[in-house]
C-alpha positions in Angstrom: -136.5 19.7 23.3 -135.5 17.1 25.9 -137.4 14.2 27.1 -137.1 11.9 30.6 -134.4 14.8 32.4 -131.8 13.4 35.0 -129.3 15.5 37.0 -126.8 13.6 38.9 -125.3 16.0 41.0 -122.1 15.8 43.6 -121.3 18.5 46.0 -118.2 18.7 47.3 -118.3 21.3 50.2 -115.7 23.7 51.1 -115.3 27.1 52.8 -112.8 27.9 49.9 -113.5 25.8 47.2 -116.6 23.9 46.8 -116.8 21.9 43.6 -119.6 20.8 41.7 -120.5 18.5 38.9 -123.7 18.1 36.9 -124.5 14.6 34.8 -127.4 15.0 32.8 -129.3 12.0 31.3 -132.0 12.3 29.0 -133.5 12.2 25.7 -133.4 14.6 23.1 -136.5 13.1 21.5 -139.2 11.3 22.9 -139.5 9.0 20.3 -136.2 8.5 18.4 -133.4 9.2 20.7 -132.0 6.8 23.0 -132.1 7.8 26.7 -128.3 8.8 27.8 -125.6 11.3 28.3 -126.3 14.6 27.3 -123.9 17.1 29.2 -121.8 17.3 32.1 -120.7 20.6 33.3 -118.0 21.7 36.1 -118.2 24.3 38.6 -115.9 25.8 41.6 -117.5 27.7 44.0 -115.0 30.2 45.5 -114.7 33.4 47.6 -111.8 34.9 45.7 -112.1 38.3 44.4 -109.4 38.0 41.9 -108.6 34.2 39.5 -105.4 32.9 38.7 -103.9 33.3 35.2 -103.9 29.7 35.1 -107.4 30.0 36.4 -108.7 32.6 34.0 -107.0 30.3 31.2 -109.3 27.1 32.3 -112.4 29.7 32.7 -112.4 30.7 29.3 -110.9 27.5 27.2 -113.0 24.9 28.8 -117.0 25.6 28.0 -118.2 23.0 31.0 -116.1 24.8 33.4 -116.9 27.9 35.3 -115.6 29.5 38.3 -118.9 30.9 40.6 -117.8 33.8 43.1 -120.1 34.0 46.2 -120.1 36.9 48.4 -117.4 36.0 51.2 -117.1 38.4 54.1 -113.4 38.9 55.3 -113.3 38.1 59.0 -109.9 40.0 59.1 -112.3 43.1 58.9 -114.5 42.7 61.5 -114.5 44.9 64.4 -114.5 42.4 66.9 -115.0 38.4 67.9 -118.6 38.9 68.0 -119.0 40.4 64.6 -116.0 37.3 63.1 -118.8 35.1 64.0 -121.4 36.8 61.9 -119.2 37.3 59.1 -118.4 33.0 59.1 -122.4 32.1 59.6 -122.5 35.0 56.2 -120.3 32.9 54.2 -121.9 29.1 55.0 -125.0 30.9 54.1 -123.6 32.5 51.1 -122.0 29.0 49.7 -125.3 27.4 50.1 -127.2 29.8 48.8 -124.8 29.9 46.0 -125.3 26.1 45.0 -128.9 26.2 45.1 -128.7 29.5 42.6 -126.5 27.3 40.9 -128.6 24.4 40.3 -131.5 26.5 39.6 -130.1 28.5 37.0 -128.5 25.3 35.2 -131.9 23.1 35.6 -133.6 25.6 33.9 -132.5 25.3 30.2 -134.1 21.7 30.4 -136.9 22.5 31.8 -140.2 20.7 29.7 -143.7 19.8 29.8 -142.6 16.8 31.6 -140.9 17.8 35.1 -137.4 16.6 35.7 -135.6 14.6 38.5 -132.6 15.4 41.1 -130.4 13.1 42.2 -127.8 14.8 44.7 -124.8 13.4 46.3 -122.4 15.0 49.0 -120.5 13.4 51.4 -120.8 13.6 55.0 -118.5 15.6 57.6 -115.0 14.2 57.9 -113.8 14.2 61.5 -110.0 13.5 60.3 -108.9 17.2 60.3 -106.7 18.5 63.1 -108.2 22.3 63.4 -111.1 22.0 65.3 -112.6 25.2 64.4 -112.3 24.1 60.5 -113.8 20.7 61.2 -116.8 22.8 62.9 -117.2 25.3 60.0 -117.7 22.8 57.6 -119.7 20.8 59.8 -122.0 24.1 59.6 -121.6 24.4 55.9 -122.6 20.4 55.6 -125.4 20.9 56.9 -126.8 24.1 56.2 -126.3 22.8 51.9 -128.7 19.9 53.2 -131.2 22.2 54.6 -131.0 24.4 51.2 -130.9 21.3 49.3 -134.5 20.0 50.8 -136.6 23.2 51.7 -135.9 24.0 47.3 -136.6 21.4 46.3 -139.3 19.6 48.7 -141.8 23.2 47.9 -139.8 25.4 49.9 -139.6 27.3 46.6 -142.3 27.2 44.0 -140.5 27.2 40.9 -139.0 23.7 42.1 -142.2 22.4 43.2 -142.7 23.0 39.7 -140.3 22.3 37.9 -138.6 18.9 39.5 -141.0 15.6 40.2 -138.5 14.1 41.9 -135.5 14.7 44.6 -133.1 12.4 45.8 -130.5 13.3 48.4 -127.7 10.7 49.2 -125.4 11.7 52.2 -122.6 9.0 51.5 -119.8 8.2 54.4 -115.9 9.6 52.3 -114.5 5.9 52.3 -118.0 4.9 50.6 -117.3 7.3 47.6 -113.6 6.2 47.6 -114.1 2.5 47.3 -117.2 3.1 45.2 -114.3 5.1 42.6 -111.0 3.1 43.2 -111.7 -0.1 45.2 -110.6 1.1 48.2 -112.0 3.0 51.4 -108.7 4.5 52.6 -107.6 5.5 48.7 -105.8 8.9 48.9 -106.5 11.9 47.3 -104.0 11.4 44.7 -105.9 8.7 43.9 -108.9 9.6 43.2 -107.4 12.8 41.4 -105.1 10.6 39.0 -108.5 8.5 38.7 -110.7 11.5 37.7 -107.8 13.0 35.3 -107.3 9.3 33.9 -111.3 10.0 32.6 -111.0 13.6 31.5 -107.5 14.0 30.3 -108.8 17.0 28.3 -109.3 19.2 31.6 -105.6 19.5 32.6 -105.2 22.8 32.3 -107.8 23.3 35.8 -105.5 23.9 38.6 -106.6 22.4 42.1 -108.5 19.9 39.9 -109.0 18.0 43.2 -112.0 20.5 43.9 -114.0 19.3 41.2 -112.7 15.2 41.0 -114.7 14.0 44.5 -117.6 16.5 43.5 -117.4 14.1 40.0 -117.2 10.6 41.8 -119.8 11.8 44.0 -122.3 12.5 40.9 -120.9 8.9 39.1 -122.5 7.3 42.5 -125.7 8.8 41.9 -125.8 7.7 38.2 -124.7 4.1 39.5 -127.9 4.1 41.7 -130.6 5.9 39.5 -129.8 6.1 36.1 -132.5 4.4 33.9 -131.8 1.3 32.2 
């Protein structure tokens, strides 16, 4: 039985690899237990059909780790430009969709009489990219997660209106997150990754751990703001 339910979440989007990380506060007890960590769990959202060895490896040795497949349209089978389009608006939709699933199936084995609270973080679109089409795509995607994110759980869904008292969205500039993690706006990724590996030297086996280290300094943010005293 759990008691006072936080989920600090951080999204970070991708059209290949979005990763994910859950930090949930809470009590185990209402009475006896003190209010704190109780689990964090790791996800990468991906369109591959087929993992990695080394990915299948980090699938099944690490327990709060789990690769998600959405449904990703090839665009080098489309018949023509027209139907390319389709197939990319498919995919944002299919990520999104995807993330909500995914926070609705995880929320759901804390649900108690007492309704729980969501505090999401993702970061806002990053204009630095040289491929204009990319930059647009996950411009799309950006958004599109937000619009998921509020119509689920603002009563777009009734199970969330439910289940969750309160929501909390948090759309936070990059250098915000990176001076927030390391002290500094313009940190590179390396940064952040030898930051985020620094705290969970257990989870070296991942490969491309850089999918899920923003997503986790992105849900540390949230807890910084939120979390009970």
């Amino acid at each position: 039985m759990y008691f006072e339910v936080d989920f600090f979440i951080g999204i970070d989007q991708s059209i290949n690899s979005t990763g994910i990380t859950f930090q949930v506060y809470g009590k185990t007890d209402s009475l006896l237990s003190k209010y704190g960590l109780l689990e964090t769990h790791f996800y990468i959202v991906t369109g591959k059909d087929k993992l990695t060895k080394k990915e299948e490896k980090a699938q099944v040795t690490y327990k709060n780790f789990d690769y998600i497949k959405y449904n990703k349209k090839d665009t080098k089978t489309a018949d023509n430009n027209h139907t390319v389009e389709l197939y990319k608006t498919y995919n944002l939709m299919n990520i999104s969709r995807k993330i909500i699933g995914i926070i609705s199936s995880y929320t759901k084995k804390y649900f108690v009489n007492d309704k729980i609270n969501c505090y999401v973080c993702m970061e806002g679109v990053s204009y630095q990219s040289s491929n204009t089409s990319s930059i647009i795509e996950l411009a799309g995607l950006n958004y599109l997660i937000r619009y998921d994110l509020i119509r689920y759980f603002n009563g777009g869904v009734m199970e969330a209106l439910q289940a969750y008292d309160k929501f909390e969205l948090i759309v936070s500039p990059p250098a915000e997150i990176k001076k927030f993690a390391s002290g500094n706006g313009a940190a590179k990724k390396e940064v952040m990754i030898g930051l985020f590996e620094a705290s969970h030297p257990n989870l070296y086996l991942i490969p491309k751990i850089d999918d899920i280290a923003d997503s986790y300094w992105m849900s540390e943010y949230v807890v910084n703001i939120y979390k009970r005293q």
